[in-house]
Backbone of each chain as nested JSON, in Angstrom:
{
  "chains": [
    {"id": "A", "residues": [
      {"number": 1, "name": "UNK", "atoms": {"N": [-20.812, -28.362, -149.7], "CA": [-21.014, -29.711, -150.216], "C": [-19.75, -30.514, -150.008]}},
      {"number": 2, "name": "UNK", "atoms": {"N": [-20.011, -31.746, -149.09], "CA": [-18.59, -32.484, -148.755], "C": [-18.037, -32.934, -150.412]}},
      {"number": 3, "name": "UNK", "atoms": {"N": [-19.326, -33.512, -151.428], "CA": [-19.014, -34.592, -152.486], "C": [-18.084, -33.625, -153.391]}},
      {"number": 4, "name": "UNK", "atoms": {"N": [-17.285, -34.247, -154.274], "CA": [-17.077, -33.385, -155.997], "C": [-17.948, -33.639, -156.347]}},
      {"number": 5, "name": "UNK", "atoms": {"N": [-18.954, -32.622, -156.826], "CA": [-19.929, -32.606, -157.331], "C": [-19.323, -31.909, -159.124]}},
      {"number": 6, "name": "UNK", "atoms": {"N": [-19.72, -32.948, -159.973], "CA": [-19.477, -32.885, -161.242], "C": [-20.867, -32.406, -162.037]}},
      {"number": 7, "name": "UNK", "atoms": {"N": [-20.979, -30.712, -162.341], "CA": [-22.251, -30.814, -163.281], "C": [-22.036, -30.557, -164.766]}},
      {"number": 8, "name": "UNK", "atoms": {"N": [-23.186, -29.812, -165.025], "CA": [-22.97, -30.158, -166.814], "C": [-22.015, -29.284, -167.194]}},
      {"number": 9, "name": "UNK", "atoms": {"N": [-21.678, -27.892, -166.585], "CA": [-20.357, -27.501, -167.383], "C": [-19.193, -27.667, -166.92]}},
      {"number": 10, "name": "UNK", "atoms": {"N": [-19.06, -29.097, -165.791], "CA": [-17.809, -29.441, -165.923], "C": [-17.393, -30.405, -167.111]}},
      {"number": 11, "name": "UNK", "atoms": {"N": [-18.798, -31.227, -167.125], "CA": [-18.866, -32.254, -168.127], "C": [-18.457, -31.406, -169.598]}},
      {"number": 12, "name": "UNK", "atoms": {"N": [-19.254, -30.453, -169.985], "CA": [-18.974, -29.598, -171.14], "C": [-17.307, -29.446, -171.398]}},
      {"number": 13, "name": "UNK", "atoms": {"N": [-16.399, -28.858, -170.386], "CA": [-15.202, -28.29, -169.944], "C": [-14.622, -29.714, -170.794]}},
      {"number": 14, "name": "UNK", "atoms": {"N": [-14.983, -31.03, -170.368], "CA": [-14.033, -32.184, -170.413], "C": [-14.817, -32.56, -171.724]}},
      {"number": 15, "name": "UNK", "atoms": {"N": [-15.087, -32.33, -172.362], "CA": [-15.924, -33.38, -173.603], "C": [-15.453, -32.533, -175.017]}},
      {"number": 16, "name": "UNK", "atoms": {"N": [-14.946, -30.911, -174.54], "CA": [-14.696, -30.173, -175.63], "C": [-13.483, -30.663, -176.906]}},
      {"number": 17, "name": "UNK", "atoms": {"N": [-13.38, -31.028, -177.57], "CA": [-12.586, -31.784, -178.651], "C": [-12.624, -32.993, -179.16]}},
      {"number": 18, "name": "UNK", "atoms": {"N": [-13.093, -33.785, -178.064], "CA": [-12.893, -35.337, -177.973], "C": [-14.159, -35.61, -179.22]}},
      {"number": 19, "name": "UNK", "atoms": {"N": [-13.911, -36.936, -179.301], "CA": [-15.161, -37.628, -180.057], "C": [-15.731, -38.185, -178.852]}},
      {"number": 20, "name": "UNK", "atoms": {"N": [-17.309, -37.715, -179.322], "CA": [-18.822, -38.598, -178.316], "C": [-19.699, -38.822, -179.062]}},
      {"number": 21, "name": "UNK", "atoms": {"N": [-20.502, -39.374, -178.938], "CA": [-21.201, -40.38, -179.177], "C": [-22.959, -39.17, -178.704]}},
      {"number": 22, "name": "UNK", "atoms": {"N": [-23.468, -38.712, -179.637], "CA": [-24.948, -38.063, -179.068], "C": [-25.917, -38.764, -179.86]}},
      {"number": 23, "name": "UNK", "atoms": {"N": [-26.989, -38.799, -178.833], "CA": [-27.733, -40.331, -179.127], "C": [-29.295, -39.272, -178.965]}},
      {"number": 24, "name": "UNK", "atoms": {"N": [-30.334, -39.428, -180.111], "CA": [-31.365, -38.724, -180.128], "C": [-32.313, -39.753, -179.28]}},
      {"number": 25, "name": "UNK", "atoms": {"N": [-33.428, -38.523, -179.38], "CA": [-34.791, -39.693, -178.605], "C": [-35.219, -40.448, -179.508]}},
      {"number": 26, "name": "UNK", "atoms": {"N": [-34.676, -40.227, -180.893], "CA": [-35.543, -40.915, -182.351], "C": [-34.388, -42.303, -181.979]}},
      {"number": 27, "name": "UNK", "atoms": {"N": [-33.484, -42.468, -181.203], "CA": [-32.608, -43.332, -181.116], "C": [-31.187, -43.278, -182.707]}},
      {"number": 28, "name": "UNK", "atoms": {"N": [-31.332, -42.224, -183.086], "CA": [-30.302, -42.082, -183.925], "C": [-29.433, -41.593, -182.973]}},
      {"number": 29, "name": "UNK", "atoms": {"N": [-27.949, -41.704, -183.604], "CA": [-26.698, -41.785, -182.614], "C": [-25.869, -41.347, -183.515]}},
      {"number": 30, "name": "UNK", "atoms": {"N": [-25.466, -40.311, -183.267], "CA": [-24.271, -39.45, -184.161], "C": [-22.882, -39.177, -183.262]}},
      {"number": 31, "name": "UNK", "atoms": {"N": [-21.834, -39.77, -183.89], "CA": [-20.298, -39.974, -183.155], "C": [-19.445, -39.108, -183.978]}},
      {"number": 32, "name": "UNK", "atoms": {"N": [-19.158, -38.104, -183.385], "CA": [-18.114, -36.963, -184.074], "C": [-17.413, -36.07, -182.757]}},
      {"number": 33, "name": "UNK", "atoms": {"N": [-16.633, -35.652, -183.73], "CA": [-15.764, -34.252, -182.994], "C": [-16.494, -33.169, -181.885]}},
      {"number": 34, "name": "UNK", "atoms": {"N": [-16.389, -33.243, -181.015], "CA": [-17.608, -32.108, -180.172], "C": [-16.779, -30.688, -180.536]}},
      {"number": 35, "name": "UNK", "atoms": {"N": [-17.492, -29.297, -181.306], "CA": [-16.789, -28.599, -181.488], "C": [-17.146, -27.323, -181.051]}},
      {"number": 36, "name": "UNK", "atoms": {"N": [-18.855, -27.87, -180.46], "CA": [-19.958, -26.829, -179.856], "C": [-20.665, -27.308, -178.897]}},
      {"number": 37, "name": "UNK", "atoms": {"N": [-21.232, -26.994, -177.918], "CA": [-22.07, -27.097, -177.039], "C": [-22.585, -25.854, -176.006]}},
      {"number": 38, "name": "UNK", "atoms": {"N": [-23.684, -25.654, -176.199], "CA": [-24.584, -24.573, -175.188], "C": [-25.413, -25.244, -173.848]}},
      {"number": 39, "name": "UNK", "atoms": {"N": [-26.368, -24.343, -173.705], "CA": [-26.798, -24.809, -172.005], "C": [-28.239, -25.559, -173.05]}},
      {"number": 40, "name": "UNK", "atoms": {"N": [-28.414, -24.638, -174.21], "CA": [-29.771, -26.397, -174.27], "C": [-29.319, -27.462, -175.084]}},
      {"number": 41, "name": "UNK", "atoms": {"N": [-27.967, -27.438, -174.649], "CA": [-27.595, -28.943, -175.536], "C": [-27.342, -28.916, -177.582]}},
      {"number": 42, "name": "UNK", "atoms": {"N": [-27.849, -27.627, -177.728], "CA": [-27.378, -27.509, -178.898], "C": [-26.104, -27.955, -179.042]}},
      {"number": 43, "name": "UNK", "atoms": {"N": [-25.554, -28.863, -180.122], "CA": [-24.223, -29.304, -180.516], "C": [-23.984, -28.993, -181.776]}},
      {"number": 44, "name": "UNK", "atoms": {"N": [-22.795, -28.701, -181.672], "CA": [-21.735, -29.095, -183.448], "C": [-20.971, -29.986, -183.168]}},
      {"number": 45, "name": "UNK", "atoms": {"N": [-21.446, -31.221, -184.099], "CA": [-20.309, -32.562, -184.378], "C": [-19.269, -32.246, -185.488]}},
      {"number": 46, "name": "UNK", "atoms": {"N": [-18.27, -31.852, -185.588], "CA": [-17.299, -32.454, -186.983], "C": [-16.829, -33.834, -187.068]}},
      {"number": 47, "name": "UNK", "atoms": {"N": [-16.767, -34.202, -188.227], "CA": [-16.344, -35.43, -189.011], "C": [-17.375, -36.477, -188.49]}},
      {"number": 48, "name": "UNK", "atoms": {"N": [-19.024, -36.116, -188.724], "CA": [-19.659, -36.824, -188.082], "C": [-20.122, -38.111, -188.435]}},
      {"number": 49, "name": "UNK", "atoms": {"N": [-20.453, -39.411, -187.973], "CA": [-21.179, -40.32, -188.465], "C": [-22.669, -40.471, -188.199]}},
      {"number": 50, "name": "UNK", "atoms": {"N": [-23.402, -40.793, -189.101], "CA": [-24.9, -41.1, -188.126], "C": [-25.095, -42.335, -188.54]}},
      {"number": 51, "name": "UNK", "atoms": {"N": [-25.587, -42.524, -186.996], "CA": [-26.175, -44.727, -187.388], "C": [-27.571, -44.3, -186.544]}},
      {"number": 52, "name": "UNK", "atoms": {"N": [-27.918, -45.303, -187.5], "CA": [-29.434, -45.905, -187.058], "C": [-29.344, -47.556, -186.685]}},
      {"number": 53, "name": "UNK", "atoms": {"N": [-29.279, -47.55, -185.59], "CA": [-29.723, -49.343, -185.529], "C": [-28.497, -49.712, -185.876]}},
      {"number": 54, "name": "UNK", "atoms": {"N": [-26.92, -49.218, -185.33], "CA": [-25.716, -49.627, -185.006], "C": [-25.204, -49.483, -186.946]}},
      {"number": 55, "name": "UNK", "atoms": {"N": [-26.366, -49.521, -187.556], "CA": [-26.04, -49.053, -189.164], "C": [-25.59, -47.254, -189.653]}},
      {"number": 56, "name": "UNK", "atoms": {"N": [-24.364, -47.781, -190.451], "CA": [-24.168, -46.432, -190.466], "C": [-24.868, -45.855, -191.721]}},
      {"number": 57, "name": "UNK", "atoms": {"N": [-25.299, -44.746, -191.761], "CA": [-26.025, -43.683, -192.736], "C": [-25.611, -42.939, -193.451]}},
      {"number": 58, "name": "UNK", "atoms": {"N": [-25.549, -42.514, -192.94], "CA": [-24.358, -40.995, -193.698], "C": [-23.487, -40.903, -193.02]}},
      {"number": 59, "name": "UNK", "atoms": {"N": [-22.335, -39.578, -193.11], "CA": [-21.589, -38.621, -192.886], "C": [-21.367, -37.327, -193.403]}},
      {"number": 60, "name": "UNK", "atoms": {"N": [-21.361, -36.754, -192.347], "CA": [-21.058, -35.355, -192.681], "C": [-19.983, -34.6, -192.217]}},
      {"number": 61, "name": "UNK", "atoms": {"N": [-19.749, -33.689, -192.795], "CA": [-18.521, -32.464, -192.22], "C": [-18.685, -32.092, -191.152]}},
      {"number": 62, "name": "UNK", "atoms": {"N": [-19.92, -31.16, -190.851], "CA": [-20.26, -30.319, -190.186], "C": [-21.986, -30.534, -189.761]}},
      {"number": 63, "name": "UNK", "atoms": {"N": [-22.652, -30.759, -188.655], "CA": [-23.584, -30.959, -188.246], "C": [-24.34, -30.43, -187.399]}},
      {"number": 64, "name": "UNK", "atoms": {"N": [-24.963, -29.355, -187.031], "CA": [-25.695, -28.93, -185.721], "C": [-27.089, -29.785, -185.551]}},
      {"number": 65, "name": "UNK", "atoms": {"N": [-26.747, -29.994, -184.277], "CA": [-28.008, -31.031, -183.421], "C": [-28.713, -29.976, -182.864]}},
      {"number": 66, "name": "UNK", "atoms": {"N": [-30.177, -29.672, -182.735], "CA": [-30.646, -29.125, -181.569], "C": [-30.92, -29.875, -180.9]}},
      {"number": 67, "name": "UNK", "atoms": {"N": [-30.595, -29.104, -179.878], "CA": [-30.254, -29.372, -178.323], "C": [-32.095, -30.073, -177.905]}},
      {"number": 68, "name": "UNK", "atoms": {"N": [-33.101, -29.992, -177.835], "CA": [-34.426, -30.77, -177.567], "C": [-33.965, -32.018, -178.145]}},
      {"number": 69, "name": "UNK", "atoms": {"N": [-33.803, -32.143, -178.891], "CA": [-33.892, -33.702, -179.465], "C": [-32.955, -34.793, -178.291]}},
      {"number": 70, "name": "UNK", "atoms": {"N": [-31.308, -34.116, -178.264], "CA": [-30.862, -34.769, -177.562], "C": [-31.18, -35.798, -176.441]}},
      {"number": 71, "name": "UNK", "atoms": {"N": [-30.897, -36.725, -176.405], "CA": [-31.142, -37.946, -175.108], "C": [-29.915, -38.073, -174.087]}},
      {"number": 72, "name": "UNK", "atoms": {"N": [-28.783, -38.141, -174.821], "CA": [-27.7, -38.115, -173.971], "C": [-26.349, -37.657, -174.98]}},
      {"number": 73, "name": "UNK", "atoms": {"N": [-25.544, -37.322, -174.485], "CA": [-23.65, -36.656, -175.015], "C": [-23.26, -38.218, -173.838]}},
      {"number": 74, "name": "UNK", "atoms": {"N": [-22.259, -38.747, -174.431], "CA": [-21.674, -40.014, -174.141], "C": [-19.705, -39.708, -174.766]}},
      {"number": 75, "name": "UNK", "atoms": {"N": [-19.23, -39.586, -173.597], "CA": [-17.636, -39.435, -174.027], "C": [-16.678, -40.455, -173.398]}},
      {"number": 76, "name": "UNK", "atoms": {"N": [-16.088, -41.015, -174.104], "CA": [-14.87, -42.147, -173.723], "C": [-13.641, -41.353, -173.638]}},
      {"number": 77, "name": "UNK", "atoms": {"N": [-12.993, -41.439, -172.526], "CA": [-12.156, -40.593, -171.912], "C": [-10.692, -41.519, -172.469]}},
      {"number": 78, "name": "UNK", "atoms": {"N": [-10.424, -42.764, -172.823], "CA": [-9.627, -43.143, -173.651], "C": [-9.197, -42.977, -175.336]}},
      {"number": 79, "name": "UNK", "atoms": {"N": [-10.638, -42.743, -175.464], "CA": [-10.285, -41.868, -176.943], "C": [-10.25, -43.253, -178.102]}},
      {"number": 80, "name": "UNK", "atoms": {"N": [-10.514, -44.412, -178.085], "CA": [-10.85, -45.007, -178.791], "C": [-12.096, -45.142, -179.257]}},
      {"number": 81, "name": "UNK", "atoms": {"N": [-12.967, -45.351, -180.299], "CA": [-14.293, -45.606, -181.176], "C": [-14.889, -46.094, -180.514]}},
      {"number": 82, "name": "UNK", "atoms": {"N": [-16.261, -45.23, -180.069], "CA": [-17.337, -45.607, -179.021], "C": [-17.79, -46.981, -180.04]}},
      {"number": 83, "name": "UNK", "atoms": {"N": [-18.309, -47.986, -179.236], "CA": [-19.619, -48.784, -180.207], "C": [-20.113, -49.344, -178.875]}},
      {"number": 84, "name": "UNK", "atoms": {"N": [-20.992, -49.845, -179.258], "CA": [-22.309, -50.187, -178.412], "C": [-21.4, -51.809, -178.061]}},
      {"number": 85, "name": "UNK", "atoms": {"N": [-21.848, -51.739, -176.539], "CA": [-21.224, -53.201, -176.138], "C": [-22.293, -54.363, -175.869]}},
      {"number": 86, "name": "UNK", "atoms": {"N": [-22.663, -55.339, -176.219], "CA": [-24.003, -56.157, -175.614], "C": [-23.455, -56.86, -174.013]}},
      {"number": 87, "name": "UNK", "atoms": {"N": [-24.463, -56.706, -173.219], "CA": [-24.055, -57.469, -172.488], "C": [-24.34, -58.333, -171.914]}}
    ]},
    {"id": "B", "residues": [
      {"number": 1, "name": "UNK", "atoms": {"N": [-40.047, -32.804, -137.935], "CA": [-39.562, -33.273, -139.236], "C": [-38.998, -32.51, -140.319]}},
      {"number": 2, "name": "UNK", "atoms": {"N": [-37.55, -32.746, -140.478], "CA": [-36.942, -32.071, -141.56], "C": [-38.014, -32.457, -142.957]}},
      {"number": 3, "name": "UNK", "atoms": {"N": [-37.607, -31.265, -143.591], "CA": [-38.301, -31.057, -144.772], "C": [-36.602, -31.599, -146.272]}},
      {"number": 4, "name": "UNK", "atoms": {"N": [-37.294, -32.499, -146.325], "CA": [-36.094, -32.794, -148.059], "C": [-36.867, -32.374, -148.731]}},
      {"number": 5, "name": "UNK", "atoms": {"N": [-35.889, -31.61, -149.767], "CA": [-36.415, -31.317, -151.255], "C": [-35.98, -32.072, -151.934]}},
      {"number": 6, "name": "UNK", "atoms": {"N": [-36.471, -32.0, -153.647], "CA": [-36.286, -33.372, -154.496], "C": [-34.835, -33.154, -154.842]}},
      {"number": 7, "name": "UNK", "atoms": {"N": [-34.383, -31.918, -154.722], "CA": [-32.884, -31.807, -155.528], "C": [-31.917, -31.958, -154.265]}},
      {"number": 8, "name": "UNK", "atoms": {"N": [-32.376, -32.764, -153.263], "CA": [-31.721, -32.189, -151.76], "C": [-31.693, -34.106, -151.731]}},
      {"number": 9, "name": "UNK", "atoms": {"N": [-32.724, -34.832, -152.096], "CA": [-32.165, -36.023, -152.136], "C": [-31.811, -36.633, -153.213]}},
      {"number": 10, "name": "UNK", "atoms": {"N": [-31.455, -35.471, -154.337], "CA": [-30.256, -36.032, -155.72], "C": [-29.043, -35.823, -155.024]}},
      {"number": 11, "name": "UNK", "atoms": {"N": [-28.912, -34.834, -154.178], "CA": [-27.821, -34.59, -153.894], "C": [-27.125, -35.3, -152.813]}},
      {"number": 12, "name": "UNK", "atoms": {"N": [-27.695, -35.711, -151.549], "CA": [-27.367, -37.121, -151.266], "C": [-26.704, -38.021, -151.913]}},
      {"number": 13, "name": "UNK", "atoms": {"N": [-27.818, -38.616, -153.454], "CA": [-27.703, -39.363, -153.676], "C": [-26.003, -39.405, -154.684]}},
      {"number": 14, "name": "UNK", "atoms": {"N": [-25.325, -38.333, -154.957], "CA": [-24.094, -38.044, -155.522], "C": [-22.93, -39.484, -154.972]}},
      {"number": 15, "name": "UNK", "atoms": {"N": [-22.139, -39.88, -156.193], "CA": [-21.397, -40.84, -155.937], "C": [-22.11, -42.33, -155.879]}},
      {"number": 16, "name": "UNK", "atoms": {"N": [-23.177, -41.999, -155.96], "CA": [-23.951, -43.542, -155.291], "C": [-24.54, -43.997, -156.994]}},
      {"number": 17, "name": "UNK", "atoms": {"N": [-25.0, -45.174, -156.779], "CA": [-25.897, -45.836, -158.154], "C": [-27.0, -45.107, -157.584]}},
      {"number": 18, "name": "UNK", "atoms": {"N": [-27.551, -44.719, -159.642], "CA": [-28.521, -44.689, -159.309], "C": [-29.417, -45.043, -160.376]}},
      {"number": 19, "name": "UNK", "atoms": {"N": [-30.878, -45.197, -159.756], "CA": [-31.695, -45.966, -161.479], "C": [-32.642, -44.889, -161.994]}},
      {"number": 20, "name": "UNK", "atoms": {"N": [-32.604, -44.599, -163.056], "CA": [-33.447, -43.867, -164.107], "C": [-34.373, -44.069, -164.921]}},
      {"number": 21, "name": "UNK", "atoms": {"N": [-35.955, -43.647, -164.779], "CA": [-36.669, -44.334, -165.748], "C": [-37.004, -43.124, -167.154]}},
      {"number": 22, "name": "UNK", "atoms": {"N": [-36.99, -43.176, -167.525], "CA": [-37.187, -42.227, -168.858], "C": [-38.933, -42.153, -169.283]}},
      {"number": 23, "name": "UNK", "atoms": {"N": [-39.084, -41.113, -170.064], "CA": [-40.634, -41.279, -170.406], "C": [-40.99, -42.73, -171.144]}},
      {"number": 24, "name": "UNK", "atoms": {"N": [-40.407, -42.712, -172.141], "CA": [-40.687, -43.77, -173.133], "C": [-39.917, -45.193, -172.922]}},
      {"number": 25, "name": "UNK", "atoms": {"N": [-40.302, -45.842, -171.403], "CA": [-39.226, -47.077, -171.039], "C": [-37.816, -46.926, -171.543]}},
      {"number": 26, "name": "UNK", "atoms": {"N": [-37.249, -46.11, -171.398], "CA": [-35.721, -46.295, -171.601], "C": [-35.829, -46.37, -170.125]}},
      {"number": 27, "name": "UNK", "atoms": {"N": [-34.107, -47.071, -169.524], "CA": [-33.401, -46.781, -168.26], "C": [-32.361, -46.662, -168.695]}},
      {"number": 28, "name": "UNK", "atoms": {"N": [-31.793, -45.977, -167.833], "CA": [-29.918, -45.756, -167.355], "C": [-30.103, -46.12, -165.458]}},
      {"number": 29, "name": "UNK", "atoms": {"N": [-28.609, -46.665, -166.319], "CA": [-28.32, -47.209, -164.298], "C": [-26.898, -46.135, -164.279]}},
      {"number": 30, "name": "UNK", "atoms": {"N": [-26.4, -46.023, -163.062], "CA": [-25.073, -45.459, -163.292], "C": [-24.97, -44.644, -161.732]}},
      {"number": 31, "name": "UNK", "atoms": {"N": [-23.329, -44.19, -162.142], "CA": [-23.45, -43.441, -160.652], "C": [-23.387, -41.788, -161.045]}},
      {"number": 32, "name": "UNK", "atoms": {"N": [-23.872, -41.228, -159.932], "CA": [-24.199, -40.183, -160.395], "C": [-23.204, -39.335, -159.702]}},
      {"number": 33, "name": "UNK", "atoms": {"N": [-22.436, -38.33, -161.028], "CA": [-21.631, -37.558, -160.503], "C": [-21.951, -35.954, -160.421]}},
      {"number": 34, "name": "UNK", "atoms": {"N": [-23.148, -35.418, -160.765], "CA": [-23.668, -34.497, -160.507], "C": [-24.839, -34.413, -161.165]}},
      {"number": 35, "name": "UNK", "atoms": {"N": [-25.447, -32.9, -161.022], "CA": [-26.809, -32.97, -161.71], "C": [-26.898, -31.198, -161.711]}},
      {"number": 36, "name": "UNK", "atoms": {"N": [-27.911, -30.466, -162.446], "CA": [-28.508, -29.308, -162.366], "C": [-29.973, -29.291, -162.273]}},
      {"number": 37, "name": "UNK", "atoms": {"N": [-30.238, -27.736, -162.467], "CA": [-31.556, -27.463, -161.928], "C": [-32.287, -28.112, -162.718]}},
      {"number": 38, "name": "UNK", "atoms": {"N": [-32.299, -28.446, -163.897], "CA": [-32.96, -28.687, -164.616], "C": [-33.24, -30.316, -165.13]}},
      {"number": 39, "name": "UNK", "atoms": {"N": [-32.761, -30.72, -163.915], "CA": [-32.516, -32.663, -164.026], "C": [-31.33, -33.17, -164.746]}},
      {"number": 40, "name": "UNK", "atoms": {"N": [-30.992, -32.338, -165.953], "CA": [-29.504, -32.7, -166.801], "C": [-28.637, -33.63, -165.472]}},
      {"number": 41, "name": "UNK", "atoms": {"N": [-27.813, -34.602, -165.765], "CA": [-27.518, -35.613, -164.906], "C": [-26.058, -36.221, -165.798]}},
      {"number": 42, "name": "UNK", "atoms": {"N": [-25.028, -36.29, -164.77], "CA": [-23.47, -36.436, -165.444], "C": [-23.572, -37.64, -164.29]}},
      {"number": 43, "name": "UNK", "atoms": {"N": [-23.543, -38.953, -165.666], "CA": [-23.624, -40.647, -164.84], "C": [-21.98, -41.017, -165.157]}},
      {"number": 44, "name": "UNK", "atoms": {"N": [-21.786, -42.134, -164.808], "CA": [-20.651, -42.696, -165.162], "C": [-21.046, -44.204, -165.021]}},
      {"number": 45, "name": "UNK", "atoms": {"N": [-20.309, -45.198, -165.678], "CA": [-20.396, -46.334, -165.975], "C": [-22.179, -46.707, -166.099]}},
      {"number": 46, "name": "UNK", "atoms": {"N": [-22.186, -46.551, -167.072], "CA": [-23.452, -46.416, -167.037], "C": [-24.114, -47.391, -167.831]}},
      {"number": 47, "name": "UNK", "atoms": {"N": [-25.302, -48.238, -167.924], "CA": [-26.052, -49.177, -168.356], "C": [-26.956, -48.35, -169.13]}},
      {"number": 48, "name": "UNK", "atoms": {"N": [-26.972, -48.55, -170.134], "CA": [-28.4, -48.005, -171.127], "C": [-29.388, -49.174, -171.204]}},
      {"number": 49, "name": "UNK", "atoms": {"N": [-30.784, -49.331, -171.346], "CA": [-31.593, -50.538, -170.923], "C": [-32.309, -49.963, -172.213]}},
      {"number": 50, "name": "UNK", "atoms": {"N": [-32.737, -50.124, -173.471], "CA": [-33.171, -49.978, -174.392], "C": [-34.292, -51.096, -175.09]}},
      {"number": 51, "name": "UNK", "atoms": {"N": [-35.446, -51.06, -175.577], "CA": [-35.834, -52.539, -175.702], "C": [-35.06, -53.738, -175.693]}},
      {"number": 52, "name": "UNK", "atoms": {"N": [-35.172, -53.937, -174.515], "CA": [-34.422, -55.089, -174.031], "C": [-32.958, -55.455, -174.304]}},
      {"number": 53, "name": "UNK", "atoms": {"N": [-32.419, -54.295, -174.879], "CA": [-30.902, -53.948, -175.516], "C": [-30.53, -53.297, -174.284]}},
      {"number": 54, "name": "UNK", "atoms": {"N": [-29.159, -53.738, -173.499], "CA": [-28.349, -53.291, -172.93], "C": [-27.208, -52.822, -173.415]}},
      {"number": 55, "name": "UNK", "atoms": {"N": [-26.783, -51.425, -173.395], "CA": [-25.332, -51.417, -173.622], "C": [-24.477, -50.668, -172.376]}},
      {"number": 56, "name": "UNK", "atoms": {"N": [-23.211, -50.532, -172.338], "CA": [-22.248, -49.575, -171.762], "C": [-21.789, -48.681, -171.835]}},
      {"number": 57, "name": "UNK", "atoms": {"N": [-21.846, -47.469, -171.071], "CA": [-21.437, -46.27, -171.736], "C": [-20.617, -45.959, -170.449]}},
      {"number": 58, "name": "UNK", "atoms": {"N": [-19.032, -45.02, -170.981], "CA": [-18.271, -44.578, -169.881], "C": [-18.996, -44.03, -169.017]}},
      {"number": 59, "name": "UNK", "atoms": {"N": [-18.992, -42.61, -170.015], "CA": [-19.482, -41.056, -169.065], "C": [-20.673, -40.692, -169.839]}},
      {"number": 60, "name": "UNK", "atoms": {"N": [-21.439, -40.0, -169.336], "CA": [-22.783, -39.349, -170.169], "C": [-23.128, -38.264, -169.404]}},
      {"number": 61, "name": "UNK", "atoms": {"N": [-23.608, -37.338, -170.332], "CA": [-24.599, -36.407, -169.583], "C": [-26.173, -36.324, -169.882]}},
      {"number": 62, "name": "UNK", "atoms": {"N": [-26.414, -36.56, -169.677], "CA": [-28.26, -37.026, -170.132], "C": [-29.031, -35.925, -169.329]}},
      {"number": 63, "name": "UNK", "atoms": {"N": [-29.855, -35.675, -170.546], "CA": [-31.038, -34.666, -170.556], "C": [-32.239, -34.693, -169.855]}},
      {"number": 64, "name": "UNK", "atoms": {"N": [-32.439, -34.062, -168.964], "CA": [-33.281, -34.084, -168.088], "C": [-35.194, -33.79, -168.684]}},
      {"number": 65, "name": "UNK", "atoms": {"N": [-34.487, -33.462, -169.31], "CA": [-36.401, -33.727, -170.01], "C": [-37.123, -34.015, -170.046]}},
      {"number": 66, "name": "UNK", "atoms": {"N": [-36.523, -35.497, -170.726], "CA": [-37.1, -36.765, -170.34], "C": [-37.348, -37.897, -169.339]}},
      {"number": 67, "name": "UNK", "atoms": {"N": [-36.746, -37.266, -168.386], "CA": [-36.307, -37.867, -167.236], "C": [-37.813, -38.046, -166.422]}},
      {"number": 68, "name": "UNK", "atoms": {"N": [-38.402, -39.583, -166.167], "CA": [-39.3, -39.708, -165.217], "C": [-39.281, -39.968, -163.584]}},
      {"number": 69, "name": "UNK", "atoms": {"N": [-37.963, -41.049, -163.832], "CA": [-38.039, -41.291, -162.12], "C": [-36.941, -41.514, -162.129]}},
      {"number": 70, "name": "UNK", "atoms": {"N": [-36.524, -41.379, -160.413], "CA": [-34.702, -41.336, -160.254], "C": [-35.163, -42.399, -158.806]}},
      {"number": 71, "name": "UNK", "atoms": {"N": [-34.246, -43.561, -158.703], "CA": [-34.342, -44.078, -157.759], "C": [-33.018, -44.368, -157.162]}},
      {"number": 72, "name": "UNK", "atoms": {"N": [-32.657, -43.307, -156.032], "CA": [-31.387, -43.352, -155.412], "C": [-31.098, -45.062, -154.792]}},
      {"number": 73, "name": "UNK", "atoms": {"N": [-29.847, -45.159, -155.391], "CA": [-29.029, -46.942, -154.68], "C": [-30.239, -47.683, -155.703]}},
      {"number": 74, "name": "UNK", "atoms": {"N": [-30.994, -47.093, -156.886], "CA": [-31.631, -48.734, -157.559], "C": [-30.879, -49.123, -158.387]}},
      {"number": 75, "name": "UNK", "atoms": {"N": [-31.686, -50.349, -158.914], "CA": [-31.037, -50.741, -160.733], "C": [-31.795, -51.346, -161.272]}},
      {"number": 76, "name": "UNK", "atoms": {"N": [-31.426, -51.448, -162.694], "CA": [-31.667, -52.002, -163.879], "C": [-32.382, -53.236, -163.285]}},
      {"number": 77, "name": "UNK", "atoms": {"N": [-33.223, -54.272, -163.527], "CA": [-33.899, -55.312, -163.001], "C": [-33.853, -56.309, -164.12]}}
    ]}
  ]
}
């Protein structure tokens, strides 16, 4: 393969610590610590937030997502507070 | 006539935009920096198209699951 081809456990490799942003199909969006991730997307968030509709909900410590629900893992490689941009 | 497979023109399509339709009208636009067997897909600069809500996202890896259609070099409309 001429390209860098980037797949999901390189993505995994680079997302491990950081805060991202995992966004369900229910469209809930939980932004925490990535402290877990497997091949079906199962996650552990620490210090998590959950918003609904850019509203925040709760928080929690400690959170496991299963991995079906997931829609997308979203990581900002600058490390400042994801939020939704309009454009 | 060469024979392409579907994961033979994702793979082409690497580095390039590309457009995504989801089951339930979502899109992502973005370029695509890899993918697996299983459709899972690592975009970058990427457009989320949400009822009629656009946002921006750096990097993503999005779940192939849900994934309906991939249109190599499209976009968001």
């Amino acid at each position: 393969m001429s390209h860098e081809k980037r797949t999901s456990a390189d993505f995994f490799k680079q997302v491990f610590g950081r805060t991202v942003t995992v966004k369900l199909h229910n469209r809930t969006e939980y932004i925490g610590v990535l402290a877990a991730l497997d091949g079906n997307m199962n996650i552990v968030l620490e210090q998590c937030e959950e918003y609904l509709e850019s509203k925040l909900i709760n928080k929690y410590g400690q959170i496991l997502l299963r991995g079906n629900n997931v829609l997308y893992i979203s990581a900002k490689f600058n490390q400042t507070k994801q939020q939704d941009v309009e454009i | 006539m060469t024979t392409i497979l579907p994961l033979g023109l994702l793979d082409k399509a690497i580095s390039s935009r590309v457009w995504i339709l989801m089951k339930d009208d979502r899109e992502f636009e973005g370029t695509l920096r890899g993918f697996d067997d299983f459709f899972n897909m690592v975009l970058e600069n990427v457009i989320e198209l949400d009822n009629g809500k656009k946002s921006k996202l750096e990097s993503i890896l999005l779940n192939g699951t849900q994934i309906c259609l991939i249109v190599p070099g499209g976009e968001i409309r």
